[in-house]
N, C-alpha and C positions, 0 to 999 in steps of 0.2 A: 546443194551446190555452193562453193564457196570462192571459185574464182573463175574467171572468164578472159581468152584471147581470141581479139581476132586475125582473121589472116586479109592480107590486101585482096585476095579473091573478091572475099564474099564483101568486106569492103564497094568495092567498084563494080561490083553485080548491085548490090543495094543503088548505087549512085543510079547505074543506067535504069534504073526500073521507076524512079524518081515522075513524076508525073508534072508534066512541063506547064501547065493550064492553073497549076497551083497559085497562089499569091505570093509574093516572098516574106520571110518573119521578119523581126526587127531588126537582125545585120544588115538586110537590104541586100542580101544576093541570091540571084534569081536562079529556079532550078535549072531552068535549061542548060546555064553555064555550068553548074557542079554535072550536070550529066555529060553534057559535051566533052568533057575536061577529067569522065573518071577514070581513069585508068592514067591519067598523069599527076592527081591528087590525091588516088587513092593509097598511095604507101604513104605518105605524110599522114596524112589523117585515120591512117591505122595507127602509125605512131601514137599520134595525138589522145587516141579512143584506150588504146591499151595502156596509155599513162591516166588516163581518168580514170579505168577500170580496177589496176594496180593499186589506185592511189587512193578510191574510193570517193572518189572528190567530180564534182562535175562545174563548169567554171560558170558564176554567175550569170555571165550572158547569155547563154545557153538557157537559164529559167527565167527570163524575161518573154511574156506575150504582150502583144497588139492585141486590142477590145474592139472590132467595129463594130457598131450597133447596126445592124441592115433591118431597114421598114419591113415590117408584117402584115398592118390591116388596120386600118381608125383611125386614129386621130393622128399627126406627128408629133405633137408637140406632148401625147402623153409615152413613157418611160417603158410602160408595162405592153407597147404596141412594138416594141423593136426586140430582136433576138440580135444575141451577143456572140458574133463569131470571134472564136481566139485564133491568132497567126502565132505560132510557136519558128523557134526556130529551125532551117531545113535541114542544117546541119544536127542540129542535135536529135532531129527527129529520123536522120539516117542511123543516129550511133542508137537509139531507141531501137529501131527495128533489127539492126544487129543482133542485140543485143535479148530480143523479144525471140528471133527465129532460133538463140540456143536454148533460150526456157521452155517456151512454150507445148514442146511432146512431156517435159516433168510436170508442168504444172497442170496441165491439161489431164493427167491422171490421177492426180487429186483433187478434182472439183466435182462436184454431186453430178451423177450422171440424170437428174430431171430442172439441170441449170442448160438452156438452151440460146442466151444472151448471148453475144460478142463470141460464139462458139464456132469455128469451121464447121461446116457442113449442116446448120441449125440454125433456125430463123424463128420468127413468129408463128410461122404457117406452122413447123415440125412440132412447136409447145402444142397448138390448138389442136392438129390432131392427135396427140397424146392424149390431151384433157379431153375431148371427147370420148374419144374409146373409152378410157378408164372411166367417165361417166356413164357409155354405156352400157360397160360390164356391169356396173353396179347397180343399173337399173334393171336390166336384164335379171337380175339374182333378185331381185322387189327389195331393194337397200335405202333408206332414206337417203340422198344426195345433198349435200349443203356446200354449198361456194362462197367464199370472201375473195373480191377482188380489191387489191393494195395499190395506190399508186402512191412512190415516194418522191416530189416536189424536190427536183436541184435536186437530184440525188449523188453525183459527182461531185455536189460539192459539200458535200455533209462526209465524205470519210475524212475518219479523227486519224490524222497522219501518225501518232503511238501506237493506237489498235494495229493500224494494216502492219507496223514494221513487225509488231508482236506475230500475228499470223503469219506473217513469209519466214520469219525464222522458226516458232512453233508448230505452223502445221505444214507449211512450204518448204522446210528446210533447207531456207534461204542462210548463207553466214557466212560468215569473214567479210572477206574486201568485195565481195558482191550488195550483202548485204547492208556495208556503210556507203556503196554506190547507190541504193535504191534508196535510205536513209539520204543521202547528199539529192538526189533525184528528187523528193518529196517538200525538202526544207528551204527557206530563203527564195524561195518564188516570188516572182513579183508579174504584175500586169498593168498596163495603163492604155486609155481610151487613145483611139485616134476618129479623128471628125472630121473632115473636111479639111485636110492638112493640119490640121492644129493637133496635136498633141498634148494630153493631161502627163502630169508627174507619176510616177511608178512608184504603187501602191503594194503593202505584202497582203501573199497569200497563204493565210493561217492554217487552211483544213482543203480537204477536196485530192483529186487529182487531178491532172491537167488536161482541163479540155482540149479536146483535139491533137491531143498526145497521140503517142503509136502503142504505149503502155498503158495507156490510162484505162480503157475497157476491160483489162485481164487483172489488171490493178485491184478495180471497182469490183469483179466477183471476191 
């Protein structure tokens, strides 16, 4: 796939499906208002989404997130007891999901069918009883059985943003103006903490994909 439109339909259906209970990102405008209001902002911001898409470009503000830190368990005062929620923006997380519901049946056919992660209709439970059966096949046959279980630490934010563009164009056959949108998507990210009303300064983000993105799970296979 090498280009991508959309139409204000599906536009302002993304809006109304918008989940009101959300937090707002760092524009500061609240979903409820973009859902109230879709079908009279949605041809603007089709505009808006099909000139980024054309252009390959995605506008700085749009890869800015908010870092809350929300309490876990221990201590407060130590770092490694708070989990780091990112607010992205809502807007850019509508042209995301766009943008996700026209890839998603291609790229969903070239992903291993024994990847059960971030997959419709495939959970945790659907892996374990795979990996059962197929353990019990092979005991069933008197086969010696050996398991390594892997956990990979921050693994969102370990992808080397070169590799993945290399795979969406190599094996995703991602290209053209899609592909310098998901390149523009990837690059020049920034995040900064918020506290207690305070605000840190906006920090870049070198590697990873973006947490709490609408892309970033299908991203990360």
């Amino acid at each position: 796939q090498s280009d991508l439109q959309l139409t204000i339909e599906e536009v302002a259906r993304t809006l109304l499906a918008l989940d009101t209970t959300k937090a707002t990102g760092p524009e500061g405008i609240p979903s409820r208002l973009l859902k109230e209001t879709a079908w009279q902002i949605a041809p603007s911001l089709t505009k808006i989404f099909n000139k980024s898409l054309s252009c390959g470009e995605i506008p700085d503000e749009w890869k800015l997130a908010n870092i809350v830190p929300v309490h876990k368990k221990g201590e407060k005062s130590q770092v490694e007891n708070y989990r780091p929620i990112s607010l992205l923006s809502i807007i850019s997380k509508v042209l995301e999901r766009c943008v996700l519901r026209n890839i998603r049946d291609h790229l969903l056919q070239l992903i291993n069918d024994s990847q059960h992660g971030f997959i419709p209709g495939k959970s945790c439970t659907t892996q374990l009883l795979e990996v059962l059966d197929y353990i019990g096949s092979l005991l069933d046959g008197g086969k010696q059985t050996d398991v390594v279980y892997m956990d990979m630490s921050k693994a969102f934010d370990k992808v080397h943003h070169k590799y993945l563009i290399s795979k969406l164009r190599n094996v995703y056959g991602i290209s053209g103006k899609l592909l310098r949108w998901f390149e523009s998507y990837l690059i020049n990210c920034k995040q900064r903490v918020t506290v207690l009303g305070a605000t840190s300064s906006a920090r870049p983000v070198l590697s990873g994909v973006p947490q709490g993105s609408i892309l970033g799970p299908i991203l990360f296979l």
